[in-house]
C-alpha positions in Angstrom: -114.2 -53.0 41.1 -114.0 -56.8 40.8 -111.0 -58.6 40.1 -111.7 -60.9 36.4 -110.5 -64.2 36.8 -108.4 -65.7 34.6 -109.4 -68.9 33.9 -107.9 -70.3 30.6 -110.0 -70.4 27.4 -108.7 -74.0 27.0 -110.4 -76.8 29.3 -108.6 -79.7 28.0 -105.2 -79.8 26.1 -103.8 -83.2 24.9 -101.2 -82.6 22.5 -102.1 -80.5 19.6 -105.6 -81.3 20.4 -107.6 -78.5 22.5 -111.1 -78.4 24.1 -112.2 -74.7 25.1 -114.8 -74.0 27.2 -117.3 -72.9 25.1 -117.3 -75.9 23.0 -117.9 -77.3 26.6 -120.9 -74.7 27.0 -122.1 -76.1 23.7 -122.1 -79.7 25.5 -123.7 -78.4 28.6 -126.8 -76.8 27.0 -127.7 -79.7 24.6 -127.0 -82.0 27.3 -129.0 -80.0 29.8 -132.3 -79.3 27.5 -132.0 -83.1 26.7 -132.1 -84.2 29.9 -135.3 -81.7 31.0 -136.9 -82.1 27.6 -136.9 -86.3 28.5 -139.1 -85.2 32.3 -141.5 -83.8 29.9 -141.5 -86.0 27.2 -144.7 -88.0 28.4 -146.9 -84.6 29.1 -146.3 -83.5 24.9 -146.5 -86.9 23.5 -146.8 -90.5 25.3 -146.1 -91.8 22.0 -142.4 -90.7 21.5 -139.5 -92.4 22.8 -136.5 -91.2 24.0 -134.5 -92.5 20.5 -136.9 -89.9 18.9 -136.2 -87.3 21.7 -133.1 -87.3 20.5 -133.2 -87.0 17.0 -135.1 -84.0 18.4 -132.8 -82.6 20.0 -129.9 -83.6 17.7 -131.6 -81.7 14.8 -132.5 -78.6 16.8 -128.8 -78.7 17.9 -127.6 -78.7 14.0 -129.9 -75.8 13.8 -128.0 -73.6 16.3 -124.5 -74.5 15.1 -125.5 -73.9 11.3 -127.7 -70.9 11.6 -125.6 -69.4 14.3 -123.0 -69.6 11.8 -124.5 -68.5 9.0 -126.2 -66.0 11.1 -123.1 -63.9 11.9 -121.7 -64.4 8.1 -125.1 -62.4 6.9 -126.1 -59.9 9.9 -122.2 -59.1 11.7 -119.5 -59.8 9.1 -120.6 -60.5 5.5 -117.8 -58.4 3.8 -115.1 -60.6 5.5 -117.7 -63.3 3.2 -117.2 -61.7 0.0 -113.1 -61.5 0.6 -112.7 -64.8 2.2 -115.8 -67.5 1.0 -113.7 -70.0 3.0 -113.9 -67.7 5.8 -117.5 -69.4 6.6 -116.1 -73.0 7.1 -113.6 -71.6 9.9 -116.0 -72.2 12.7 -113.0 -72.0 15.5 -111.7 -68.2 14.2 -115.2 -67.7 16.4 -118.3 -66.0 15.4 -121.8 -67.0 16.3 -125.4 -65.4 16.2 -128.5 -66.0 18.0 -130.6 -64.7 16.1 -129.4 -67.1 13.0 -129.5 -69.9 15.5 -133.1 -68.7 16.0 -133.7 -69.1 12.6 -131.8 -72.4 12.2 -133.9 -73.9 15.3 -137.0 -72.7 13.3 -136.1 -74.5 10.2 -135.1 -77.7 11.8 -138.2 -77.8 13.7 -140.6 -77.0 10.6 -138.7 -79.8 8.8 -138.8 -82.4 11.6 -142.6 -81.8 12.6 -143.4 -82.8 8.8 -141.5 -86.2 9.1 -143.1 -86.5 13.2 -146.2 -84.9 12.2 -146.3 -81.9 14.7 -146.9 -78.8 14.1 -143.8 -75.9 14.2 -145.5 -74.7 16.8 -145.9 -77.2 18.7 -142.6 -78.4 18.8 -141.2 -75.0 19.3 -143.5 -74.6 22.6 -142.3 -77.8 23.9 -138.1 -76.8 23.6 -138.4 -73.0 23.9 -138.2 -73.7 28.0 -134.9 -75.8 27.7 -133.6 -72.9 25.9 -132.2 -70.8 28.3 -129.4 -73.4 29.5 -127.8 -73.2 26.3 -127.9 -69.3 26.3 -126.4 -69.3 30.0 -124.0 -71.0 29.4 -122.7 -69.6 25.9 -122.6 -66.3 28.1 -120.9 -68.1 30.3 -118.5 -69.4 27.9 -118.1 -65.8 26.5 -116.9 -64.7 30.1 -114.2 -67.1 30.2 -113.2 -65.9 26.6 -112.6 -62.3 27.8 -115.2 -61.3 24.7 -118.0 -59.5 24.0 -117.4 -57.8 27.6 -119.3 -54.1 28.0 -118.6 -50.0 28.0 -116.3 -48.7 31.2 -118.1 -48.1 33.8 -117.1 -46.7 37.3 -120.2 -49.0 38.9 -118.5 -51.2 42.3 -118.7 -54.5 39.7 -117.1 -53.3 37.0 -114.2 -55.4 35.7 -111.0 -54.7 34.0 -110.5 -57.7 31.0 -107.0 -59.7 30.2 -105.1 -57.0 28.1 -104.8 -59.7 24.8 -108.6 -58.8 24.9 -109.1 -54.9 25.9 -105.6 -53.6 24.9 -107.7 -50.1 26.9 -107.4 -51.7 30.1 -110.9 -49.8 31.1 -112.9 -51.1 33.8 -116.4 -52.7 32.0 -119.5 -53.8 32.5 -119.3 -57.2 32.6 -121.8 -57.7 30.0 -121.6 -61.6 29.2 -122.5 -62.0 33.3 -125.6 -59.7 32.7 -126.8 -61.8 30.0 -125.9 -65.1 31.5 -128.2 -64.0 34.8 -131.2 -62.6 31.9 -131.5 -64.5 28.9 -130.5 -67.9 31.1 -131.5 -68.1 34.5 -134.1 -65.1 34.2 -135.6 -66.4 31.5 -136.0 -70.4 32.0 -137.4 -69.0 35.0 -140.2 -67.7 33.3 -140.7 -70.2 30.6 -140.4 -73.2 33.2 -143.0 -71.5 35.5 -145.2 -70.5 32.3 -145.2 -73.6 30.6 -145.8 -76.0 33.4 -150.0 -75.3 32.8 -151.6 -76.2 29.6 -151.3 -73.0 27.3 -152.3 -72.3 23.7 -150.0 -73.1 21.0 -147.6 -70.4 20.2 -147.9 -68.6 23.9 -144.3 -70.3 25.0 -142.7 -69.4 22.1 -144.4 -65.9 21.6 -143.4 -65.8 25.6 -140.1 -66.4 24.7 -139.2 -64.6 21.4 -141.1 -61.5 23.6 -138.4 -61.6 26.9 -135.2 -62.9 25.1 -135.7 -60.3 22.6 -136.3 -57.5 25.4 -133.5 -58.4 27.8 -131.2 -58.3 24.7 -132.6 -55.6 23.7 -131.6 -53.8 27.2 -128.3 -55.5 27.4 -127.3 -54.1 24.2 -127.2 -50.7 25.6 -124.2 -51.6 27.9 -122.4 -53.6 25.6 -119.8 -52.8 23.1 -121.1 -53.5 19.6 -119.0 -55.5 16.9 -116.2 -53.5 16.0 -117.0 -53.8 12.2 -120.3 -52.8 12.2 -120.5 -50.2 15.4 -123.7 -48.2 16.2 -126.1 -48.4 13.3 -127.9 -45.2 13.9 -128.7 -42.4 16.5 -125.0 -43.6 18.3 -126.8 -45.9 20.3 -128.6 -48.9 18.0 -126.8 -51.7 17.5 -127.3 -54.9 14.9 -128.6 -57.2 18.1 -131.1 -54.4 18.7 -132.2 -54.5 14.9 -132.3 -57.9 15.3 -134.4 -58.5 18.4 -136.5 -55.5 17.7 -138.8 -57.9 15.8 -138.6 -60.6 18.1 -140.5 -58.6 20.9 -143.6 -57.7 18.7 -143.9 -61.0 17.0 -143.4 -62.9 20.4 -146.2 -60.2 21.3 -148.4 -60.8 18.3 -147.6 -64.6 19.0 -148.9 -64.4 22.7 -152.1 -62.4 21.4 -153.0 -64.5 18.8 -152.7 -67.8 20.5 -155.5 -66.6 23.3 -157.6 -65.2 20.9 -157.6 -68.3 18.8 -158.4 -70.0 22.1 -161.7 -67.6 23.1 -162.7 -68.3 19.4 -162.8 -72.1 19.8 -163.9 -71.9 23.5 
C-alpha cells in the first residue's frame, strides 16, 4: 500500500485570501494549451496573431468554467438547484463536470468561428490536442484535494485518504492518478502524434471525444460514484458512464465520416 501524501489543498495563503491548487491546475492547463496552441498557430492559420490566439483561448477557457459548472448543476446535483438557486453561483463549495465543460468549449467555439470565420470543426481539431494538459492536471488537482478517490482495493498501490475525506479509512484505488496518467498524458499522447499530419476535419476531435470518452468510461468502474446520485442501473453504471457513453460513438461516427467525406472529394 502507498502512503498518500498530504500536501495542503491551499498553495498560497495571504490573510483571508487563499489560492488552492486546483485553481492553480486551472492556471496550468490554460497556460499550457496556450503556450502549445501559439507553436502551431502558423500550420492552422498564418493569418492569426497571437492577440487573436488568445481571445481563443480566453473564450474556450470561459467555456470550461461556465459549462463545467452548469454541467454538474444539470447531470450530478440538480435537486440541491431547485432548494438552493444561489447554490449555482457558489463556484468554491466545488463541483465541476467535463462533460458540461465539453459542451461549453463547443458553444464557445461555434460562436467564435462565426465572428473568425472558421468552421466548429475546424477550430475544435486545432485545441482538442492542448486538451489533455488541463484534464491532467484537474486530476491532479483532485489528488491533492483527497476527492473523487476510488473503491478499496487490496492491489500493492492502493492508498488510504486523509480521514476529513474517507471517514472509512479503506485503502483505494487512487482513481484521480489513473485518470491523470489516461485522459492527460495518455491521451495528448495520441492526439499530439495524430494531429501532427494533415487529417480531415473532424478526425481529431472524433479521435478525441472516441478515447476520452473510453478511458472514462473504464475509469468509472473503479471509481466511487457521486454520493447523491450512486449507481444508475445494473449496480455498476454510473452518470460519467451515461455521459461518455455518447462521446465514444459520435467521436466514432466523427472519425468515419471525416474519411469518407475525404474518399468522396478525392
Amino acid at each position: 500500500m502507498l502512503v498518500y501524501p498530504q500536501i495542503d489543498p491551499v498553495a498560497i495563503a495571504l490573510g483571508p485570501l487563499k489560492i488552492h491548487w486546483y485553481g492553480l491546475m486551472y492556471l496550468v492547463g490554460i497556460g499550457g494549451a496556450w503556450w502549445l496552441a501559439s507553436r502551431r498557430l502558423a500550420r492552422f492559420d498564418s493569418s492569426w496573431t497571437r492577440d487573436t490566439l488568445s481571445d481563443l483561448v480566453f473564450w474556450a477557457a470561459c467555456g470550461v468554467v461556465l459549462g463545467g459548472r452548469f454541467g454538474y448543476v444539470v447531470f450530478y446535483n440538480f435537486e440541491q438547484f431547485l432548494r438552493d438557486p444561489l447554490w449555482l453561483l457558489r463556484i468554491w463549495e466545488g463541483g465541476m463536470s467535463f462533460h458540461g465543460g465539453f459542451l461549453g468549449v463547443m458553444l464557445a467555439m461555434w460562436w467564435f468561428g462565426r465572428r473568425h470565420g472558421k468552421s466548429l470543426f475546424e477550430l475544435l481539431d486545432f485545441i482538442a490536442p492542448m486538451v489533455p494538459i488541463g484534464l491532467g492536471a484537474g486530476r491532479i488537482g483532485n489528488f491533492i484535494n483527497a476527492e473523487l478517490w476510488g473503491k478499496p482495493t487490496d492491489l500493492p498501490w492502493a492508498m488510504v485518504f486523509p480521514a476529513w475525506s474517507d471517514p472509512a479509512q479503506l485503502a483505494r484505488h487512487p482513481s484521480q492518478l489513473y485518470q491523470a496518467a489516461l485522459e492527460g498524458v495518455a491521451l495528448f499522447v495520441i492526439l499530439w502524434l495524430y494531429s501532427s499530419k494533415p487529417r480531415p476535419t473532424m478526425a481529431v476531435s472524433g479521435l478525441f471525444a472516441a478515447c476520452y470518452g473510453l478511458f472514462r468510461f473504464l475509469v468509472e468502474f473503479v471509481r466511487v460514484p457521486d454520493a447523491q446520485l450512486g449507481y444508475l442501473a445494473g449496480g455498476w453504471l454510473t452518470m460519467g458512464q451515461l455521459l461518455s457513453l455518447p462521446m465514444i460513438l459520435g467521436g466514432l461516427g466523427l472519425m468515419a465520416y471525416a474519411y469518407q467525406r475525404q474518399a468522396r472529394v478525392a
